[in-house]
N, C-alpha and C positions, 0 to 999 in steps of 0.2 A: 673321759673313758680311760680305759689301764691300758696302758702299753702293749701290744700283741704284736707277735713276730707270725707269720703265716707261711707253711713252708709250701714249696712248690716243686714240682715235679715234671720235670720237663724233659722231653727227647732229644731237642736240637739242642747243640751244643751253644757253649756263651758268646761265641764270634759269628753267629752265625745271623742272618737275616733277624729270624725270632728274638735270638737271643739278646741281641740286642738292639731289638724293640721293645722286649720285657724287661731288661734292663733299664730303658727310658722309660718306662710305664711307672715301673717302682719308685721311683726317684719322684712322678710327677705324684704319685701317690702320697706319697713317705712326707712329701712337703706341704700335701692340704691338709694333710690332718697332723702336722704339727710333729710329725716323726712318732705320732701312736701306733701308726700304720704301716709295719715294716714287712716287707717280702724276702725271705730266702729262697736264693734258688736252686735247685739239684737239675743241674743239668747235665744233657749225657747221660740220662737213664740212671745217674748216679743213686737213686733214691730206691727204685727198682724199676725193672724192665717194661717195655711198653704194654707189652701182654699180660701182667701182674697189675698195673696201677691203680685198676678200674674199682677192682675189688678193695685193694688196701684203701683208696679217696675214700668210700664209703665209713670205712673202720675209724678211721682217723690216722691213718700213718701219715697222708700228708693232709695239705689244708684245700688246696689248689692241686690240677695238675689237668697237662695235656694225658684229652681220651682218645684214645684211635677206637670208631666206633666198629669199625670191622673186625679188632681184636675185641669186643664185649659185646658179639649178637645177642649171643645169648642170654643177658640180662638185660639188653637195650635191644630188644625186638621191632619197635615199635621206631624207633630212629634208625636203627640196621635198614629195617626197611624199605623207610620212603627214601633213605638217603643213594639209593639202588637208583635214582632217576638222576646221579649228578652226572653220569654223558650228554643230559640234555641243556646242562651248563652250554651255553655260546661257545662254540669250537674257535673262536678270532682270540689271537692273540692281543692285548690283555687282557678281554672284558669275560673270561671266566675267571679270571684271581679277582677281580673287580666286585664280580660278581655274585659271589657264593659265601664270603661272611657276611652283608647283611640277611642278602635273602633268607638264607638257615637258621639264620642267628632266630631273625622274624619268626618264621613257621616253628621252630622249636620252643620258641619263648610263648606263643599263644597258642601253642596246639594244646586241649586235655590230656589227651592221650600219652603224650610225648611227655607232662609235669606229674602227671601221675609212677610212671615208669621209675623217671626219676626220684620222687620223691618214696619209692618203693625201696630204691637203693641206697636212700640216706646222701643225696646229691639236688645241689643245683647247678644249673647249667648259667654260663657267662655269656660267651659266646661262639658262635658254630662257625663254617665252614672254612677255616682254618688254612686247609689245602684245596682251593680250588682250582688249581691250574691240573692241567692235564697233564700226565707222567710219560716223560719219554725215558730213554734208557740207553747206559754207557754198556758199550760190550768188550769183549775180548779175540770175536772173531765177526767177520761180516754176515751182516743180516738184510740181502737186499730185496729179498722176495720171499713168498709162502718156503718155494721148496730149500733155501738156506733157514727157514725156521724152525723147519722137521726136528724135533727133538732138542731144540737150543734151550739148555738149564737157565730158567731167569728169575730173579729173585721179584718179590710181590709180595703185595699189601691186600691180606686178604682174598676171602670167596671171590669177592667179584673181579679182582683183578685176575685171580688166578682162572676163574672162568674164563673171560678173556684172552687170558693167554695160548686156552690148550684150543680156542677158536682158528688161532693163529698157527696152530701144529708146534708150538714151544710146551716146556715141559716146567712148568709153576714152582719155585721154591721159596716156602714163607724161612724167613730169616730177621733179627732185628737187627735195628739200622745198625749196631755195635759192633756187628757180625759181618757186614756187607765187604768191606773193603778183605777179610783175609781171606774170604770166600769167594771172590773173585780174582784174585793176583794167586790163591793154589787152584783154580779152574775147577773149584765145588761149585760153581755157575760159571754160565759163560756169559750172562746181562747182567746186567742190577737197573732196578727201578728206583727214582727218590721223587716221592711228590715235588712238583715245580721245578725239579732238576736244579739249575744254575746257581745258587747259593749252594745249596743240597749236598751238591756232586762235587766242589770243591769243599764244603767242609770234612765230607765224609772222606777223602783224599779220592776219590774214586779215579780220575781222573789222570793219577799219577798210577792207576795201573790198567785204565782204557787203551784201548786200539783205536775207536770206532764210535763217534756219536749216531745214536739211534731215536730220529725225534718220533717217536714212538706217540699216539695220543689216548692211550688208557685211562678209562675213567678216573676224573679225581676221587681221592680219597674220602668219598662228604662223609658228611657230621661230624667230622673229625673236632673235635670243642676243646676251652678249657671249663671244668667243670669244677666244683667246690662241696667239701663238705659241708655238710647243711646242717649239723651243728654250728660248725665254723662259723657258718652263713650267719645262723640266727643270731649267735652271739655277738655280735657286731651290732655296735649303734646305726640306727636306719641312717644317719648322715655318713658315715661309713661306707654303708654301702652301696650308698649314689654315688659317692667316689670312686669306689671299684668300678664303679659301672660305667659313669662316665668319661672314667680317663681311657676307657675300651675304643674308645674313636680315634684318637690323636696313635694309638698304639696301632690297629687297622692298618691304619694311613702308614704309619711306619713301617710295618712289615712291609707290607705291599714295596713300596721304595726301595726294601732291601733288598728284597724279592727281586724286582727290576730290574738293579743293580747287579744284582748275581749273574743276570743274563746274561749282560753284556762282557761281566770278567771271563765267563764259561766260556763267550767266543774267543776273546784275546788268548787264552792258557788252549784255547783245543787248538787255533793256528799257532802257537808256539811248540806246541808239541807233538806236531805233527799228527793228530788224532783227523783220521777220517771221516769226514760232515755223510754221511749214507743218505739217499733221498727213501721215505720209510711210505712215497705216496700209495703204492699198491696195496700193502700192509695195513696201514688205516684206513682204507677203505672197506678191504674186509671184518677190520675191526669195529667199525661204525653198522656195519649190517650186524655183528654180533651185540653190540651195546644195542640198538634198539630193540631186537629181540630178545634180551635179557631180559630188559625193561618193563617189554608187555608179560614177559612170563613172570616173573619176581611181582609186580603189581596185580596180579591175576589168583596171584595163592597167598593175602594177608595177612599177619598172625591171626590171632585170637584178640591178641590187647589193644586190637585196630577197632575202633566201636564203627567208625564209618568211613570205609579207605576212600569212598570216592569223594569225600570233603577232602581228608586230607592231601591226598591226592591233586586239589583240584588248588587246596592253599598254595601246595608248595609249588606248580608250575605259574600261580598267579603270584607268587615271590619272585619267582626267577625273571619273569616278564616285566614290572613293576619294576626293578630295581636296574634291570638292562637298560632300558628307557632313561631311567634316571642319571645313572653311573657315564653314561654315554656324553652327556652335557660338560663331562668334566675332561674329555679326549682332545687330543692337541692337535693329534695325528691318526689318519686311516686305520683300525687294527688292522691285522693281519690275519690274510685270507688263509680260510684251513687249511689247503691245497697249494698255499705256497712254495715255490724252491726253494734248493735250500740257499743260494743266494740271496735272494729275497727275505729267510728267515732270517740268516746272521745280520743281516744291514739292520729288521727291524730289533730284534734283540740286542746290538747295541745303542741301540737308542732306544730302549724302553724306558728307560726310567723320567726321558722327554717328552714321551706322549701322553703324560698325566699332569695336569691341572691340579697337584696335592693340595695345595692350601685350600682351596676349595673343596675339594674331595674328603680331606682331614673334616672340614666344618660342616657337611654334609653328615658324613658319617658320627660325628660329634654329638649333632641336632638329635641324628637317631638314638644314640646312648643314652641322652637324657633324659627324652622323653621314653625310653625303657625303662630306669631310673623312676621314673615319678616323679 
């Protein structure tokens, strides 16, 4: 084959968990096929903003790029939609980040409805659930009940989080991740939100201008993918593209690790800097009554490009199930109860990156690549 560079388009910055898991992804790439197979990356929104990318992936501006599928409802209906049930991800700490790229990755790769969408918009999908840890949030003043949340400015990721939020009596500001840190240190919000927090929150410096951790449990961000142009796609030799596909496992496992990792520095850097651990339990509990009622109402009024919601419907919680079960065999250690203190949470967050069985988990998740692969 001729040599191709495939550009990439990414939101988390190169230090960061992602980043460098994409980093080792490419490298593992670049080297089975002989260096034909090269990835640039534009990270940091450098390419363009999260909320533009969806549309330019299609055009060809880039080749590859992370989609936040809550910034492209409205082209991605049909994934907006079902991705509306990711509060029913496992509330235990780790087994929804565990959890939620295969499952989605599954349900997106074999739903019709979901390749037809796609393939509408000159995209295929890699693979999904990207962010599936629940989003807590760094503040600037304390948030320790409903009535400190009366009108509290907090930045979010999308419809449904911002739903979410005004459940809560907080007042929703969509912002992108670029924007997060000046917008909180001149008090244009007084939260920020960052999927999975702990890497997140120290990349984005958030933390050098918090008061106050807020383990908030907001629905993750699902469907969130990387996706590729489908030119791109085709042109690629089919050996090619079983590499892309399969080196997607060993990358998984990566993040996830980073991800972990980040937990635990979040706690070190929040007791160095004196940032106040908030217990957020009252909070999430009325949030959790709002996330299942979201749920049944969001699943209740389908689009149109849903041919039969209650199959799909019916795949994606039989993903989520399926893969709990499975992902679980790989745990070292107890997860962690939703309703835990927050003592209880910082002991387990530094030791998350302990509670997982990766080599196993990497090979796991491998097995599944490849047989998506072909």
């Amino acid at each position: 084959m001729e040599p191709v560079t495939l550009k990439f388009g990414e939101s988390s910055g190169p230090n960061s968990a992602a980043g460098q898991a994409l980093t080792a992804y490419a490298e593992r790439v670049a080297e089975r096929t002989d260096g034909k197979v090269k990835i640039e990356f534009f990270f940091a929104n450098s390419l363009l903003e999260s909320n533009a990318i969806f549309p330019a992936l299609g055009d060809g501006v880039a080749d590859i790029a992370t989609v936040a599928i809550s910034q492209s409802a409205e082209q991605l209906p049909v994934m907006n939609w079902i991705s509306a049930g990711s509060s029913t991800l496992s509330p235990e700490f780790p087994l929804s980040q565990m959890q939620a790229l295969p499952a989605e990755t599954q349900v997106f790769s074999d739903n019709a409805d979901v390749t037809n969408e796609l393939d509408d918009q000159n995209v295929k999908m890699l693979l999904a659930g990207l962010s599936g840890g629940f989003s807590p949030a760094v503040c600037s003043k304390p948030v320790r009940n409903l009535d400190d949340a009366k009108g509290v400015r907090i930045r979010v990721v999308g419809e449904l989080h911002a739903q979410e939020a005004r459940a809560l009596g907080m007042e929703p500001v969509q912002t992108s991740s670029s924007e997060i840190f000046e917008a909180l240190q001149r008090g244009v919000i007084d939260c920020a939100t960052a999927s999975d927090g702990g890497h997140n929150f120290i990349a984005l410096g958030l933390l050098d201008v918090a008061e106050y951790y807020l383990p908030l449990k907001l629905s993750p961000t699902g469907g969130t993918s990387y996706q590729m142009n489908l030119d791109s796609w085709t042109g690629l030799p089919e050996e090619a593209q079983k590499i892309l596909l399969e080196e997607l496992g060993g990358y998984a496992a990566d993040r996830l690790r980073g991800n972990l990792e980040g937990y635990g520095e979040m706690v070190d850097l929040i007791d160095e800097r004196g940032i106040e651990w908030l217990d957020a339990s009252d909070l999430n509990r009325t949030l959790r009554e709002a996330q299942e009622k979201n749920v049944e109402e969001i699943y209740a009024d389908p689009p149109n490009a849903v041919s039969d919601p209650d199959t799909l419907i019916n795949e994606y919680e039989e993903a989520l199930a399926t893969w709990l079960e499975t992902i679980q065999d790989f745990l070292t250690a107890e997860p962690l109860a939703a309703d835990a203190d927050p003592e209880t949470m910082k002991e387990a967050y530094r030791n998350a990156d302990e509670s997982i069985d990766f080599e196993g988990l990497s090979q796991e998740l491998g097995s599944y690549f490849k047989d998506l692969a072909g």
